[in-house]
Structure formats: structure tokens, C-alpha cells
C-alpha positions, 0 to 999 in steps of 0.5 A, spaced: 316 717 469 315 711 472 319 714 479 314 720 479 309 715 479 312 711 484 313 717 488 305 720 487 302 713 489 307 712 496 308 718 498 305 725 500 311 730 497 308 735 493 308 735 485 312 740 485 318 737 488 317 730 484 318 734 479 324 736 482 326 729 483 325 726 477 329 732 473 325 736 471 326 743 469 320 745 472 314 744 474 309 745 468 314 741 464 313 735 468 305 736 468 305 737 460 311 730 460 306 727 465 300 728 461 303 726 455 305 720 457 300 717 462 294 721 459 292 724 466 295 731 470 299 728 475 294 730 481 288 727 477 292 721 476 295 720 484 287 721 487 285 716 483 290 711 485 289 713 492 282 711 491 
């Protein structure tokens, strides 16, 4: 998770390809193990880290 962070914070590629870089078996897997574990949605997350 803390990869997909990094990546969210740094970068502008698209959720649905971290999700794929982190080895993620799809895209909702990645938001359900995501908010799961941080409390946030992936998106929410990277606009109030950007802010």
C-alpha cells in the first residue's frame, strides 16, 4: 500500500493503473483493500494529499 501511496502523491497516472502496478487483481479490489486500510477511497486520499 505504501507503493500506491507513493504513486497517488507523485504522480498523475491513473488509479486504475496503480492498481495494476501494485498487483492488484482489479481496480475495485484495489479501492475496497485501499479504503480498508487507510480509510479513504484512493481518489479522496490523493486530492487531499495534493492540497
Amino acid at each position: 500500500m505504501k507503493r500506491a501511496q507513493q504513486l497517488l502523491c507523485s504522480s498523475d497516472v491513473s488509479i486504475d493503473e496503480i492498481s495494476l502496478a501494485t498487483d492488484f487483481a482489479d481496480t475495485a479490489h484495489f479501492h475496497r483493500a485501499f479504503r480498508k486500510i487507510i480509510g479513504l477511497f484512493p481518489a479522496v486520499w490523493r486530492i487531499e494529499k495534493k492540497r
